[in-house]
C-alpha positions as CSV (number, residue, x, y, z in Angstrom):
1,X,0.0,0.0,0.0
2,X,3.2,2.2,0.8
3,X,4.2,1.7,-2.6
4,X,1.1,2.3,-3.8
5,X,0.8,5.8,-2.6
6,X,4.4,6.9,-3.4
7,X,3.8,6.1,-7.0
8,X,0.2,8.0,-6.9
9,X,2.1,10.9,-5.4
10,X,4.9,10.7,-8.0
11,X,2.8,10.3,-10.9
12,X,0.6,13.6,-9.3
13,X,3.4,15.7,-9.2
14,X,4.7,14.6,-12.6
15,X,1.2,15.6,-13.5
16,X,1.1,18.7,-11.9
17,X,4.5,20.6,-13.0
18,X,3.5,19.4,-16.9
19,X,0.5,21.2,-16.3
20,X,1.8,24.2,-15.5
21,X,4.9,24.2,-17.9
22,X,2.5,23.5,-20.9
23,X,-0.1,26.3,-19.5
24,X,0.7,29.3,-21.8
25,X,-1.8,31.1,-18.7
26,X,-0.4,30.7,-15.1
27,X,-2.6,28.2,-13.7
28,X,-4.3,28.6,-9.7
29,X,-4.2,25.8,-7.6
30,X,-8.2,25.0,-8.1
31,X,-7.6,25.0,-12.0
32,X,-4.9,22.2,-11.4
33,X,-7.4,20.4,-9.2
34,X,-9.8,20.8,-12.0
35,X,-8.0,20.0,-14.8
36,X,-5.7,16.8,-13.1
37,X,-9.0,15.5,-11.8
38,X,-7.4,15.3,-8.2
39,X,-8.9,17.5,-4.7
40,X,-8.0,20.7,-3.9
41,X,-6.3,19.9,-0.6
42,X,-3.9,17.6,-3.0
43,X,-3.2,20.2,-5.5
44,X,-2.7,22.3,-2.5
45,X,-0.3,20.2,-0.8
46,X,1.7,19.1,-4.1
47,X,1.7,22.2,-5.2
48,X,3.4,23.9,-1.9
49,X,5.9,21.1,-2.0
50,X,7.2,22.2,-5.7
51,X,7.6,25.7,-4.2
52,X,9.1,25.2,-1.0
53,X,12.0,23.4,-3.4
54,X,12.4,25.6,-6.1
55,X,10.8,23.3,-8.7
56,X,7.6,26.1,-9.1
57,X,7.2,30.1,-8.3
58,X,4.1,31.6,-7.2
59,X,3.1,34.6,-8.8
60,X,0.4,37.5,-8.1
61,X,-2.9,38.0,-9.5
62,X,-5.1,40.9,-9.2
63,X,-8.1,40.2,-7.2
64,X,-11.1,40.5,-8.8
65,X,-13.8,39.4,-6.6
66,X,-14.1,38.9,-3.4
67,X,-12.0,36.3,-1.2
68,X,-8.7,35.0,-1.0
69,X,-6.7,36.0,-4.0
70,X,-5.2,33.3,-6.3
71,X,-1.6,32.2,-6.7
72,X,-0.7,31.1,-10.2
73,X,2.0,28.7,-10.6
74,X,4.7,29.1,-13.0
75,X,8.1,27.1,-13.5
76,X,11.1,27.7,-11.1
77,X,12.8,30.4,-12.5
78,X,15.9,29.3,-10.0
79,X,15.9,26.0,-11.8
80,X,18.6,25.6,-14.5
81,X,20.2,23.2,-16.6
82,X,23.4,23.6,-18.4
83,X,23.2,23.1,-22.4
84,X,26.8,22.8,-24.2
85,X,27.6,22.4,-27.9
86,X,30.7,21.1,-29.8
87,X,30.8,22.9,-33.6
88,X,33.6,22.4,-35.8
89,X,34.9,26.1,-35.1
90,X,33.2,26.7,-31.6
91,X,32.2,25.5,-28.2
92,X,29.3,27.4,-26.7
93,X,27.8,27.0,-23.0
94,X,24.5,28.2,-22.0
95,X,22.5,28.2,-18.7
96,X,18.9,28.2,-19.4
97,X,15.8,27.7,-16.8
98,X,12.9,25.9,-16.3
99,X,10.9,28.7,-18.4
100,X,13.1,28.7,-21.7
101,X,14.5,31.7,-20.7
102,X,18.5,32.3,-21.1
103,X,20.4,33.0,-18.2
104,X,24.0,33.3,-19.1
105,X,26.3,32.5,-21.8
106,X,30.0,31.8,-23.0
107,X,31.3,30.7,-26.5
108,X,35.0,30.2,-26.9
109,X,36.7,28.9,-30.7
110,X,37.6,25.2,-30.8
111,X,40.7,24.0,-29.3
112,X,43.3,22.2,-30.8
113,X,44.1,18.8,-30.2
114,X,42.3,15.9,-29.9
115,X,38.7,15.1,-28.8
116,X,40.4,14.8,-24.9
117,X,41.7,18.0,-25.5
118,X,38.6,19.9,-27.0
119,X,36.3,18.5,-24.3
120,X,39.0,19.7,-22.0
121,X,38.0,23.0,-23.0
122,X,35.0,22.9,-22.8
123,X,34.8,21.9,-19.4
124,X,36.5,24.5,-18.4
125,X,34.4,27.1,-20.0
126,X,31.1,24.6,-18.6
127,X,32.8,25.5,-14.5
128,X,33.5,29.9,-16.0
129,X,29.3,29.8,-16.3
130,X,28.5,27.6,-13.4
131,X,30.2,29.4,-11.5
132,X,28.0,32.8,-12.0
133,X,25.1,30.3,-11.0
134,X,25.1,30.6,-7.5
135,X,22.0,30.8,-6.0
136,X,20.2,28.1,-8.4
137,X,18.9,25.1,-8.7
138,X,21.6,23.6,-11.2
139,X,19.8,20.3,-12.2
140,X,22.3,19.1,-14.9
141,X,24.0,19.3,-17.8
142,X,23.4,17.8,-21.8
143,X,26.0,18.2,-24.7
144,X,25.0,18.9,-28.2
145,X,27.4,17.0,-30.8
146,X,27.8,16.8,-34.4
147,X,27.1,13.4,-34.9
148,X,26.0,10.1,-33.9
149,X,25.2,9.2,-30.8
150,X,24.6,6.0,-28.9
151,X,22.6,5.8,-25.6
152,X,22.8,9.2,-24.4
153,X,26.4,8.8,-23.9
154,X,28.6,7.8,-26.7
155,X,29.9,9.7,-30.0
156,X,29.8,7.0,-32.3
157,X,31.2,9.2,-35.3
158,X,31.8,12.4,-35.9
159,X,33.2,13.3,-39.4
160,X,33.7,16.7,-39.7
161,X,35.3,16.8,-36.2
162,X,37.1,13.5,-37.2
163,X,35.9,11.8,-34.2
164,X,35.0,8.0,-33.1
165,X,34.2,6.0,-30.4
166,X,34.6,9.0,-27.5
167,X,32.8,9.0,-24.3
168,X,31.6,12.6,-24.1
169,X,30.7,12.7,-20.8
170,X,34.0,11.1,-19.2
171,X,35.6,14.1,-19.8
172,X,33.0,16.4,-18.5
173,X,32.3,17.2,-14.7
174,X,29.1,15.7,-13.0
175,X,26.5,18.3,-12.2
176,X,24.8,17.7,-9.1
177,X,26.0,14.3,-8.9
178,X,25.0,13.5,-12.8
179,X,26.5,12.6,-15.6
180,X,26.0,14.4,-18.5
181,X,23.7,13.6,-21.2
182,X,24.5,13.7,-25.1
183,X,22.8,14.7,-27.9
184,X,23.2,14.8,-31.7
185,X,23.2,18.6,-32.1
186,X,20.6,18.7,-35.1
187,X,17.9,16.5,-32.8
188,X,18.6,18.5,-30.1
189,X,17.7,21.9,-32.1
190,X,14.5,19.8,-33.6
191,X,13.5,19.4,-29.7
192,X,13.5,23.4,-29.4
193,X,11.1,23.8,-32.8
194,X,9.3,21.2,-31.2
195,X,8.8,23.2,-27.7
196,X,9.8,26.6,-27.6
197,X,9.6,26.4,-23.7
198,X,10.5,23.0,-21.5
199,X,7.2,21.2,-21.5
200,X,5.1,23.4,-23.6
201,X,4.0,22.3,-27.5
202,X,4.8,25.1,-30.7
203,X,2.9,25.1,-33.5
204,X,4.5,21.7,-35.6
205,X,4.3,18.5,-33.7
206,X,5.3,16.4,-36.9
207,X,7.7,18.0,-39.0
208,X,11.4,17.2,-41.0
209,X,14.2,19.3,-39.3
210,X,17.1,20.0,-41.4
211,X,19.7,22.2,-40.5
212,X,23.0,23.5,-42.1
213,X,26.2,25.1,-41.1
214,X,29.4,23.4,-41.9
215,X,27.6,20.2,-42.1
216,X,23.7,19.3,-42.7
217,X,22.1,17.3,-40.3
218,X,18.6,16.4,-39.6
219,X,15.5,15.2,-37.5
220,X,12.3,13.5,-37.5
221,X,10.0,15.1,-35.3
222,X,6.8,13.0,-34.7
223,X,4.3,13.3,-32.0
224,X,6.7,16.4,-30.6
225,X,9.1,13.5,-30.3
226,X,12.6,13.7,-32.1
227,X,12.3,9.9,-33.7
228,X,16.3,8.5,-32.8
229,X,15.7,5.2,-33.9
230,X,17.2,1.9,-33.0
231,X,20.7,3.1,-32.5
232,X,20.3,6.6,-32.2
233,X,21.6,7.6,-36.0
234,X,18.1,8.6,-37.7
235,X,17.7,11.9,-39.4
236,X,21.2,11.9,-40.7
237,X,19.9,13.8,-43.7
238,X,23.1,15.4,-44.7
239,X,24.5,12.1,-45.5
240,X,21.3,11.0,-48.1
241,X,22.9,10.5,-51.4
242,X,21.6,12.9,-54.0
243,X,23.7,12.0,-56.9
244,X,26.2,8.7,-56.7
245,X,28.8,10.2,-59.2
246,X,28.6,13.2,-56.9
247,X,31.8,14.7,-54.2
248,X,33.2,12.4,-52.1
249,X,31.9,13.1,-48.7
250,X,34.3,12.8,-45.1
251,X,31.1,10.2,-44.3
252,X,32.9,7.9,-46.8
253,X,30.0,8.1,-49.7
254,X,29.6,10.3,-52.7
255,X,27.0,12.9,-53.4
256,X,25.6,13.5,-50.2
257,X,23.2,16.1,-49.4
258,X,25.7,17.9,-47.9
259,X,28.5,18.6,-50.3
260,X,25.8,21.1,-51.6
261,X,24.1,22.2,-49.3
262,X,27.0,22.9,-46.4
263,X,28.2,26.3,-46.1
264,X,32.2,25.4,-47.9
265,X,30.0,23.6,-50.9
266,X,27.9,27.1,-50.9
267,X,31.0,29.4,-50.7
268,X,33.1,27.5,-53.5
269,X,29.7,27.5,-56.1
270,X,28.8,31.0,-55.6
271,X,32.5,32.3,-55.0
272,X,31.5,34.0,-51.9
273,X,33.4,34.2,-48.3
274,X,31.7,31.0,-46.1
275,X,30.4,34.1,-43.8
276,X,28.6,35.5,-46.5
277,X,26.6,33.0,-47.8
278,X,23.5,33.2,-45.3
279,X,23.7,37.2,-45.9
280,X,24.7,37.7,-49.5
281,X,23.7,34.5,-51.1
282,X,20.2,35.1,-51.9
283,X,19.8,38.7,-52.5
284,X,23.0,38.6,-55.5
285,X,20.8,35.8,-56.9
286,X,18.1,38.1,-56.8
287,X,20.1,40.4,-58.6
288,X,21.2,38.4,-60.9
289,X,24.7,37.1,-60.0
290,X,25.0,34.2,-62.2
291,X,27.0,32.4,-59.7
292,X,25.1,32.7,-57.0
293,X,22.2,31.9,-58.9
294,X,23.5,28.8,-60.0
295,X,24.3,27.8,-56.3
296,X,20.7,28.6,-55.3
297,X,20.1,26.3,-57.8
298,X,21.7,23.9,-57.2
299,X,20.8,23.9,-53.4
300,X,17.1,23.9,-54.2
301,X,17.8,20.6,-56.2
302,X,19.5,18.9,-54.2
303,X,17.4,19.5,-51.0
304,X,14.5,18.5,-53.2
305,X,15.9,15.2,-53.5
306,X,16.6,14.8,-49.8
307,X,13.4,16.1,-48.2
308,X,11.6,14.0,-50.5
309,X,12.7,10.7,-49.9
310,X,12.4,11.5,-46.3
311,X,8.9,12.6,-46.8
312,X,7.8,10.2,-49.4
313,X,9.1,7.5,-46.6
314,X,7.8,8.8,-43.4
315,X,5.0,10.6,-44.8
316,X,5.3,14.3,-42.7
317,X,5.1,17.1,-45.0
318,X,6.0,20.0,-42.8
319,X,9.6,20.8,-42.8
320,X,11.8,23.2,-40.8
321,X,15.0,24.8,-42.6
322,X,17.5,25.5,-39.6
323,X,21.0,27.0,-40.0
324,X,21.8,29.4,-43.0
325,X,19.0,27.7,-44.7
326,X,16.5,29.5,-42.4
327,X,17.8,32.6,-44.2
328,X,18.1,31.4,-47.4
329,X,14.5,30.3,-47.1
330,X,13.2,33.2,-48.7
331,X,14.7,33.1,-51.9
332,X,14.8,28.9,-51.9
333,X,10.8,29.1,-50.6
334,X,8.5,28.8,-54.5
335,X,11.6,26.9,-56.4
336,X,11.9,24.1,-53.7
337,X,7.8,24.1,-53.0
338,X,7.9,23.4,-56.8
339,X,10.1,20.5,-57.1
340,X,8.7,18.8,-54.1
341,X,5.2,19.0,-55.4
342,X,6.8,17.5,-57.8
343,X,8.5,14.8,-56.5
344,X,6.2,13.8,-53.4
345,X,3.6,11.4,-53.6
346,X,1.1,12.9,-51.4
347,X,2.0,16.6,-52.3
348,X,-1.4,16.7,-54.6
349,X,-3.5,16.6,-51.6
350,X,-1.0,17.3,-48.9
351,X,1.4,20.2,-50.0
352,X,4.9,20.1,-48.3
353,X,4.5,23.0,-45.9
354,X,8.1,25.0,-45.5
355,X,9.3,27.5,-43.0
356,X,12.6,28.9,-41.3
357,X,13.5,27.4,-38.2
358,X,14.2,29.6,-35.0
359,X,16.7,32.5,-35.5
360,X,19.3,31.5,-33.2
361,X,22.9,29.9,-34.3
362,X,23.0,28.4,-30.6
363,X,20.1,26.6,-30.7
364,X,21.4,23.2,-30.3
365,X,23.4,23.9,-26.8
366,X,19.7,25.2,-25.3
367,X,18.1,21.8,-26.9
368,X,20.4,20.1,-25.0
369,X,19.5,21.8,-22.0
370,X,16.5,21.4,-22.8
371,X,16.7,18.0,-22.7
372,X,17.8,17.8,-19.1
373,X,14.5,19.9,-17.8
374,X,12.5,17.7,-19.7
375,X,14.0,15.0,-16.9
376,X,13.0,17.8,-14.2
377,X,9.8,17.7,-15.3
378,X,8.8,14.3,-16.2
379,X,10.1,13.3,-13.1
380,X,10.1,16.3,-10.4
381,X,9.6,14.1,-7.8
382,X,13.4,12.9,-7.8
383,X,14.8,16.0,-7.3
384,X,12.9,17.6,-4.4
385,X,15.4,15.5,-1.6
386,X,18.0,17.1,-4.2
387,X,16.7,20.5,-3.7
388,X,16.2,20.4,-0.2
389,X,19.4,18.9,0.9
């Protein structure tokens, strides 16, 4: 019967700090009652719990009738999770809390030296922002990577880092007595498109994520779930093969996706600097540099290949362009809806939708904070002896 009751009380306060984090309105005590289906005094009692530890804040409302005044619930602004990223020319570390909202921030370039030496690095810079933390709840820490990952844990290949086989968070420092947790960086910006705020849905629950810097990655998104598959390499869509006789590609294959779409395959067809291809690329093909127009081109076709096979295969027609595609997106927006309708099965009755992804180069390192407060929340009642003690 003991157990019975802890799990009931576990499973109510799971209940009751989702509620809250996926109410855009701060909700009172009586509308959780109402809405979990459990008394008032329980709501109550959960509810003053969660504050007492930091996990919720209380915030005022004006009165507007008489009695006792409500006291909406919002997330723990004190509560915070580390999110760090690994690029090919950067780390970056960011603090962000239980409401989505940024807190601090350091980016540093990429070290030399090995994968030891880079996670070195950015270590150090993880204990520079931790540091300015004082006085909050710091509940963990997730690392966004580009590449495959295995269980949460392991980088099973990395090619444009030139990295294999490395246990990301053995060279990190435990927050709070955890391990970190590791994410494939173009999932974890798909989990940010997919909620904008920990716990809370935006406005796609099924959509393709692709996303290009260096590299292209990509991600499934179904159910406002990032789909990982079996071993935790789906939505690799940089490495579909768009032409066979096409570039050789660090992956090993020929004529993948992104040795056209990444930003050096941009810059060397268009014959502008890598950082001016976002910018510039668009608007000289607008005005009529034949170069960059050709590039445009060329990117258009080839993610038309890519997104289509996904599409055509997993049948979601939304899709979010991430990275310098989310401001090429303009330009690429009526050529690339036209070859998909084109090449999609379903596109007669189902149009591929298409829109830029969030405007915010750092994306992935708050995705992989992200995906520690999404613990906090699924499972708040672990941490309130954490939070008290």
């Amino acid at each position: 019967m003991a157990v019975r009751q802890s799990s009931l009380r576990e499973s109510n306060l799971a209940a009751l700090v989702a509620a809250v984090c996926a109410s855009e309105v701060p909700p009172s005590r009586a509308d959780l009652a109402a809405s979990l289906g459990i008394t008032r005094a329980t709501a109550s009692r959960l509810a003053d719990e969660l504050v007492e530890a930091g996990l919720l804040d209380e915030v005022t409302r004006e009165q507007v009738g008489p009695g006792r005044p409500a006291r909406p619930l919002v997330p723990g602004e004190r509560v915070v999770a580390l999110g760090l990223s690994v690029d090919v020319d950067q780390l970056l570390v960011r603090a962000v809390d239980l409401r989505g909202r940024l807190v601090a921030e350091r980016a540093a370039p990429l070290p030399e030296g090995d994968a030891g030496a880079v996670l070195a690095g950015l270590a150090e810079l993880a204990r520079s922002v931790r540091q300015g933390l004082r006085g909050r709840i710091v509940v963990g820490s997730g690392v966004a990577v580009p590449g495959v990952v295995a269980d949460r844990r392991l980088l099973v290949r990395a090619p444009n880092l030139g990295w294999s086989e490395v246990d990301v968070p053995a060279h990190l420092p435990t927050v709070s007595g955890r391990r970190a947790v590791v994410g494939n960086e173009a999932d974890l910006a798909a989990v940010v498109e997919a909620e904008p705020v920990p716990g809370r849905a935006g406005p796609w629950s099924d959509f393709v994520h692709v996303t290009a810097r260096v590299g292209v990655g990509g991600a499934v998104v179904s159910g406002g779930q990032v789909v990982v598959g079996e071993h935790g390499a789906a939505g690799e869509l940089g490495h579909v093969c768009v032409d066979p006789h096409g570039p050789r590609c660090p992956c090993g294959s020929t004529g993948c996706l992104e040795r056209y779409a990444g930003l050096e395959a941009l810059a060397a067809a268009s014959g502008l600097a890598p950082e001016r291809v976002a910018t510039d690329l668009g608007v000289r093909a607008a005005e009529g540099d034949p170069r960059c127009a050709e590039a445009l081109a060329i990117l258009s076709w080839s993610l038309s290949i890519a997104l289509a096979s996904v599409v055509n295969v997993v049948g979601i027609s939304s899709v979010v362009l991430g990275g310098h595609l989310a401001q090429l997106e303009p330009f690429l927006h009526d050529d690339l809806a036209h070859r998909l309708q084109q090449r999609v099965l379903g596109s007669r009755w189902d149009p591929v939708r298409l829109r830029p992804a969030l405007a915010d180069p750092g994306v992935a390192a708050t995705g992989a904070a992200f995906l520690v407060l999404e613990d906090v929340i699924t499972s708040p009642a672990t941490w309130l002896p954490t939070v008290r003690g």
